[in-house]
C-alpha positions in Angstrom: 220.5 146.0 33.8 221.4 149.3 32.5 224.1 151.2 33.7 224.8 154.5 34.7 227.5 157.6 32.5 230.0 158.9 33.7 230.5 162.7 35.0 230.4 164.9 32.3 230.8 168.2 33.3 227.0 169.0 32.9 226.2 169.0 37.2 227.3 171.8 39.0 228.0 169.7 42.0 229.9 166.9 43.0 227.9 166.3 46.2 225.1 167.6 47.3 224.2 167.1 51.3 220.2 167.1 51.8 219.6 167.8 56.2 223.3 169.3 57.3 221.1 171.0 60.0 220.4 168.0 62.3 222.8 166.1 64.3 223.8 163.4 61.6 224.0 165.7 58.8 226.0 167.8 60.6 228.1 165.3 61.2 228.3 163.8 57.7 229.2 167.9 56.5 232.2 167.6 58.6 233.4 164.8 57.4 233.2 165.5 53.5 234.7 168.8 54.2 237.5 167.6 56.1 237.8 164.3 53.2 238.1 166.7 50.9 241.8 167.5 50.8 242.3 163.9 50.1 239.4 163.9 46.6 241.8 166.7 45.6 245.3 164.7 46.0 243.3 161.9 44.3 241.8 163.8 41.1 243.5 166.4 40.7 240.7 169.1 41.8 238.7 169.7 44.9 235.1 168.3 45.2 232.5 171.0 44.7 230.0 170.3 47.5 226.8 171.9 48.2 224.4 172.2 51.4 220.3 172.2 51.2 218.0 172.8 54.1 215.5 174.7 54.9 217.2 177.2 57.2 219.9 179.0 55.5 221.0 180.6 59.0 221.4 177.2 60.2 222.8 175.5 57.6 225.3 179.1 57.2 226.1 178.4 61.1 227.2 174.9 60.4 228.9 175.8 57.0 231.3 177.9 59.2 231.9 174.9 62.0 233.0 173.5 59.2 235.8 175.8 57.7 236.9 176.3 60.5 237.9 172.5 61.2 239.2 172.4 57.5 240.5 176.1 56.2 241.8 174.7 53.3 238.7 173.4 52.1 236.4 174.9 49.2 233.6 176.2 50.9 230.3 174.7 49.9 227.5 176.2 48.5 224.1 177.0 50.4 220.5 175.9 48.7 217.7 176.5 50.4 215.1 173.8 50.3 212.0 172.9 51.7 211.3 168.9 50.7 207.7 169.3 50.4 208.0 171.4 47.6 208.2 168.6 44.8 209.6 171.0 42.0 212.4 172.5 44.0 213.6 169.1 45.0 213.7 168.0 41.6 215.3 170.9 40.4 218.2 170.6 43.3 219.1 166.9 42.3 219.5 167.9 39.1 222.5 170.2 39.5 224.4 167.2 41.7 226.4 164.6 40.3 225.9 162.6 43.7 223.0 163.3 46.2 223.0 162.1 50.5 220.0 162.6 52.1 220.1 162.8 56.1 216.7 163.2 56.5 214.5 161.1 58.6 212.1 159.7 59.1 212.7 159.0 55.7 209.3 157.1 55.3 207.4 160.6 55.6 210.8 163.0 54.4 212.9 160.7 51.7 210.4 160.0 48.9 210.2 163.3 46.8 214.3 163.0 47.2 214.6 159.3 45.9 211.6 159.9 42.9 213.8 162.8 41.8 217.0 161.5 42.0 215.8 158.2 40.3 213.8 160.3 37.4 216.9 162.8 36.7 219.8 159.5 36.9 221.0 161.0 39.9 223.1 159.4 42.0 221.7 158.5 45.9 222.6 157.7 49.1 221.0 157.4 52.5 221.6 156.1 56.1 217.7 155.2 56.3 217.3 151.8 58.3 213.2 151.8 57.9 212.7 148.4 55.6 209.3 149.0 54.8 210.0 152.3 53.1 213.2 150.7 51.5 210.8 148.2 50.3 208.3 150.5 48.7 211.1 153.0 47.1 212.1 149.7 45.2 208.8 148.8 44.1 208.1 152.6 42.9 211.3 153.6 41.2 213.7 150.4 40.5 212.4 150.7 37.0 213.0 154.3 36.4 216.1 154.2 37.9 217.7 151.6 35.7 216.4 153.6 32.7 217.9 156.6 34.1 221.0 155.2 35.6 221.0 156.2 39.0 222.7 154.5 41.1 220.3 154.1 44.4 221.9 153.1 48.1 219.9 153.3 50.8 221.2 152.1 54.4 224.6 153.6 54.0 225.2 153.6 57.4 225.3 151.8 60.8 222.8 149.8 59.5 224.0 148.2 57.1 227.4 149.0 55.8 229.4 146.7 58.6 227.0 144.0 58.4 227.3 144.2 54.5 230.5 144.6 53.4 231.7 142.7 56.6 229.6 139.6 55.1 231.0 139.9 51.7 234.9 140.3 53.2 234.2 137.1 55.2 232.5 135.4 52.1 235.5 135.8 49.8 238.2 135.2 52.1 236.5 131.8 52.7 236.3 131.1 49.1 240.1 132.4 48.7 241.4 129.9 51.3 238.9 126.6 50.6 237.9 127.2 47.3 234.0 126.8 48.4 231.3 128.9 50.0 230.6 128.8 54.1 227.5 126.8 54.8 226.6 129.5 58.0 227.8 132.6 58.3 226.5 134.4 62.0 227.6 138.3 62.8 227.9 139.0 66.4 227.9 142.1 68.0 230.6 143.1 70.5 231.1 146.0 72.8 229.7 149.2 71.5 229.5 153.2 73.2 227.4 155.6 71.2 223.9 157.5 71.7 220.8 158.0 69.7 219.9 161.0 67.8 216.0 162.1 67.3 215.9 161.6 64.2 217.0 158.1 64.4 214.5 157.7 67.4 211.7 158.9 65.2 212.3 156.4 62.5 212.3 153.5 64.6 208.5 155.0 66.6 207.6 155.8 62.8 207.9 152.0 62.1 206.5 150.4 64.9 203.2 152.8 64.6 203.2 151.8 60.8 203.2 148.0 61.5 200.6 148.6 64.4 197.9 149.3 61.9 199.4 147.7 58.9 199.5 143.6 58.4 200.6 143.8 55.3 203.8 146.0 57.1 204.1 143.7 59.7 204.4 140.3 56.9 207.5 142.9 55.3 209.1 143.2 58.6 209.2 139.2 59.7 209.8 138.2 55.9 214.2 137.8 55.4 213.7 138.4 51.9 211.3 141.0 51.8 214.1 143.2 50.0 215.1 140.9 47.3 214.7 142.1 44.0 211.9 139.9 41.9 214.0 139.9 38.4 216.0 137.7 39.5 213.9 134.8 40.0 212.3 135.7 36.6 209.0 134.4 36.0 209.6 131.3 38.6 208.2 132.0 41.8 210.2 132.7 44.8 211.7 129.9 46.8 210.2 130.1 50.2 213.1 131.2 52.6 214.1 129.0 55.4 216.8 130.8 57.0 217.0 134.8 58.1 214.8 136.2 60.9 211.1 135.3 60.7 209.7 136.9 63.7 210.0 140.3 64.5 210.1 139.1 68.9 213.4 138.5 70.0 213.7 135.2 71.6 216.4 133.3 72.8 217.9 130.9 70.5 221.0 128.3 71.1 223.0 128.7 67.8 224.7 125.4 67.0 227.3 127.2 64.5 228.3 129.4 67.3 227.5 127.1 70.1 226.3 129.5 72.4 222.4 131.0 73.6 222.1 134.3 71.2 219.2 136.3 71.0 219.1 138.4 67.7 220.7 141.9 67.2 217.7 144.7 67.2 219.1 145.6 64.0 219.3 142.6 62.0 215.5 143.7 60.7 217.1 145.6 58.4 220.8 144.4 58.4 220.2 140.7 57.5 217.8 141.5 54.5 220.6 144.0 52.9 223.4 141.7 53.0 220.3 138.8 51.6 219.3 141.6 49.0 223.5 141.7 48.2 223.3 138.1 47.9 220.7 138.0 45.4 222.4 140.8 43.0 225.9 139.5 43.1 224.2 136.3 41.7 223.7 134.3 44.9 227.1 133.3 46.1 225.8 131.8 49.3 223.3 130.0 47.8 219.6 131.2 47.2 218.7 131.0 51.0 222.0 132.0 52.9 222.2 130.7 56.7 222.9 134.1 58.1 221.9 136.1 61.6 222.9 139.0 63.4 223.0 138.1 66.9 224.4 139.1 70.7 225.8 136.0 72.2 226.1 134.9 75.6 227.8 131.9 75.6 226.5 127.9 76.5 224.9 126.2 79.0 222.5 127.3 82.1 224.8 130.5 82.2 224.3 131.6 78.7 220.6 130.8 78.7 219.5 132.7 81.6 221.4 135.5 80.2 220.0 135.8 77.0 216.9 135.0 78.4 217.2 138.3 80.7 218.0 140.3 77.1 215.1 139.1 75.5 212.4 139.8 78.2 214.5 143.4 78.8 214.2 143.8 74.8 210.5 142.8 74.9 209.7 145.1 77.7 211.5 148.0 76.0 209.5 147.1 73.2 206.3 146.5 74.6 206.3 150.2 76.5 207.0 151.9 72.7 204.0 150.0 71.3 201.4 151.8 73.1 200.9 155.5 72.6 200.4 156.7 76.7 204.0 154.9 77.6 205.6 155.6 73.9 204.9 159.6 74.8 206.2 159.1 77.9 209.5 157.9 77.2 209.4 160.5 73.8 209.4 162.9 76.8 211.1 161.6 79.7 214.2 159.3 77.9 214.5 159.3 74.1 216.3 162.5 72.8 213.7 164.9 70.5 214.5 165.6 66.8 217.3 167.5 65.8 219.3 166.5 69.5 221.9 163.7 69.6 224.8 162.7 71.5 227.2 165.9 72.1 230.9 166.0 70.1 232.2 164.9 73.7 230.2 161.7 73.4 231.0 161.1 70.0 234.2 160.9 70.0 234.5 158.7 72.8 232.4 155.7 71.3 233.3 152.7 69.4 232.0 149.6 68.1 233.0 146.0 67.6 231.4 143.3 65.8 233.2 139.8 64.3 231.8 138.1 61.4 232.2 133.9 61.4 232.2 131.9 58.5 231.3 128.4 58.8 232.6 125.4 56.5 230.0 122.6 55.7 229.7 119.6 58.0 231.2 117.4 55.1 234.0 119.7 55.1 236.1 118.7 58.5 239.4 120.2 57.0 238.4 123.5 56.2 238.4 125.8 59.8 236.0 128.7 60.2 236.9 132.1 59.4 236.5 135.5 61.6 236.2 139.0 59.7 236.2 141.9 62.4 234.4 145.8 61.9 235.8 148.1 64.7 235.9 151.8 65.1 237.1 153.9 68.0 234.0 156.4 66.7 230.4 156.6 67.6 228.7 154.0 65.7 225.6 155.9 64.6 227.9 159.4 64.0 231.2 159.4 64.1 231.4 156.1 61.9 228.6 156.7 60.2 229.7 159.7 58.9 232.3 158.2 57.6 231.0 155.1 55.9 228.4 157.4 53.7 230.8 159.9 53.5 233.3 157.8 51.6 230.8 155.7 49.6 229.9 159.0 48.3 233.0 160.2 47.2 234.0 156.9 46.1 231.0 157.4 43.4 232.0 160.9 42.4 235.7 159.3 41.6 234.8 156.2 39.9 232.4 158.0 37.7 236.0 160.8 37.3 238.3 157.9 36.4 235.4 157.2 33.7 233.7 154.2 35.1 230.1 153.2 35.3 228.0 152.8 37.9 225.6 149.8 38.9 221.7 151.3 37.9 218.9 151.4 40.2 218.5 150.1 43.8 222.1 148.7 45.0 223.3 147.7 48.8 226.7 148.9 50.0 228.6 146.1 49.1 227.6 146.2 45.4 228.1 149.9 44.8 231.3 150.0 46.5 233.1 146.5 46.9 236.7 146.0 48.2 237.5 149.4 47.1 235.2 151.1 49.6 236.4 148.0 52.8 239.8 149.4 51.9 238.8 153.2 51.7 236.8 152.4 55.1 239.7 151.5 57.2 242.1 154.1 55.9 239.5 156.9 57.3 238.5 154.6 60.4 236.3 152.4 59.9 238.3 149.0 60.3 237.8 146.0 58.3 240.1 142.6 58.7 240.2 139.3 59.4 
């Protein structure tokens, strides 16, 4: 696999911020305009940044919010574009070392970004959590992208940073301490405070309507390793998968590693097929088929049961209501906020997350004792801390490719673009990683 130059002074931007206008972008502004004090200290220069939208009043409005959280900061520049126009989006790429794109859904708003980026060896990020889309932006542009040496990472956020580099902290601190691989490794989500923005409300509705009239989406969505890359199997077909989630229905499960009644986490659709898809590129360290789930847990017996029971007929109802267009409207009007609205600064601040990782040793393996890896932030998990996790694999980029390093090419997950160094960069700014 090809691999990506380094900077060479030929991009007029360092970073280049696609959507600042609606509530995640905004967020993830703020954030690289406040981080940027600390680029400086670590280079030697401050990042040049740059905005693009297609409201220049807007994007001027939050370019202000901005300075004035960070006065010191070097104010970034304004582009307008509209992402329909093809030409203009390829031309904006172009002038950016490193590209994030905010804008979802991404299935009907992301593609012209990620063809450009991928044609002009531009580097990408996203905070995307649509796996059908993720699917197809592989199949499309993997190639180019390795020719051009861009360096692609979609689901840079939320989903699936944590679940990612959480995974591969608990992996190698296993293999540190008994010198072998865990045979099961489960993710269980803890407390968590945070709200839902439009945007991500419209990619989730813009999925379900997909698989509604698509079979062939619906076989992506149950399949755990519909995101693994082909080339690595060469021409040998691909092992049938045994272990992952192979139903999209959440149904409650007792988990004998965990030995309690789970049902599984609404995001693992897209979570457990990232940290499969890291799996598979960093040359299958848990084996070819890893025993891994995202799951809430409710604990054993009658107790648990009934209680995960309750989540999964409250989880199936929820779903049920967005399947059909008279109640999905409903709630679009009624409940679920409309693009461009979120969770107010207020709110945001005042979330948090918590989820533990546990690595299991093989049953033939009595003397090696499991292992627990926590994520925790005391910020909103889909703003606050996701702001930070793209914000710093970003800048990460930019300064790897400044110290004269390469990048991996083409279609990478979190945990292979930025490793320990981005855990460790992570829980300096916020986002906490330890076990």
């Amino acid at each position: 696999m090809s691999e990506s130059k380094a900077r060479d002074g030929t991009r007029e931007f360092d970073l280049l911020v696609i959507g600042i206008t609606g509530v995640a972008g905004r967020v993830v502004a703020e954030h690289l305009v406040a981080a940027s004090a600390g680029f400086a200290a670590r280079t030697g220069r401050p990042p040049a940044q740059a905005f693009a939208g297609r409201s220049v009043e807007r994007m001027r409005s939050v370019r202000e919010r901005c300075m004035r959280r960070s006065p010191a900061a070097q104010e970034p520049e304004l582009i307008e574009l509209d992402l329909n126009d093809e030409p203009a989006v390829a031309n904006a790429v172009r002038r950016a070392t490193v590209v994030i794109s905010t804008v979802g859904p991404y299935s009907r708003y992301g593609s012209p970004v990620v063809a450009a980026c991928a044609a002009a060896g531009t580097h990408y990020l996203d905070l995307t959590g649509e796996l059908p889309w993720v699917r197809l932006m592989i199949r499309e542009h993997q190639e180019e992208a390795e020719r051009s040496g861009a360096c692609l990472v979609p689901c840079c956020g939320f989903d699936s940073v944590p679940s990612d580099l959480g995974v591969m902290l608990a992996r190698d601190e296993f293999r540190t301490r008994h010198e072998l691989a865990p045979a099961a490794i489960r993710l269980v989500m803890g407390a968590a405070d945070g709200g839902f923005s439009g945007g991500t409300v419209a990619s989730l509705l813009t999925v379900i309507e997909t698989a509604r009239g698509s079979s062939e989406t619906r076989t992506v969505l149950a399949d755990p390793d519909s995101l693994l890359p082909e080339s690595v199997f060469g021409s040998g077909a691909r092992p049938p998968a045994r272990n992952g989630t192979r139903s999209v229905i959440s149904r409650p499960r007792f988990d004998r590693s965990l030995g309690a009644w789970t049902v599984p986490f609404f995001m693992a659709l897209i979570n457990e097929r990232v940290v499969r898809r890291s799996n598979a590129l960093s040359g299958f360290p848990l084996g070819q088929d890893p025993d891994y789930r995202e799951v809430l847990a409710f604990g054993p017996g009658i107790g648990g049961a009934v209680r995960a029971a309750a989540a999964a007929v409250g989880t199936a109802l929820f779903g049920a209501l967005l399947m059909f267009s008279p109640t999905r409207r409903l709630l679009a009007a009624t409940v679920l906020p409309g693009p461009g609205k979120g969770p107010s600064q207020a709110e945001r601040g005042e979330g948090s997350f918590r989820l533990n990782i546990h690595a299991f040793p093989p049953a033939e393996q009595p003397n090696s004792a499991p292992l627990t890896a926590e994520v925790s932030s005391n910020r909103d998990p889909g703003y606050g801390a996701t702001a930070i996790m793209i914000g710093e694999a970003a800048l990460l980029l930019v300064e790897r490719l400044e110290r004269g390093e390469t990048l991996p090419a083409g279609f990478q997950t979190p945990a292979c673009a930025g490793g320990q160094e981005l855990i460790d960069r992570l829980t300096i700014a916020g986002v906490r990683f330890k076990y």
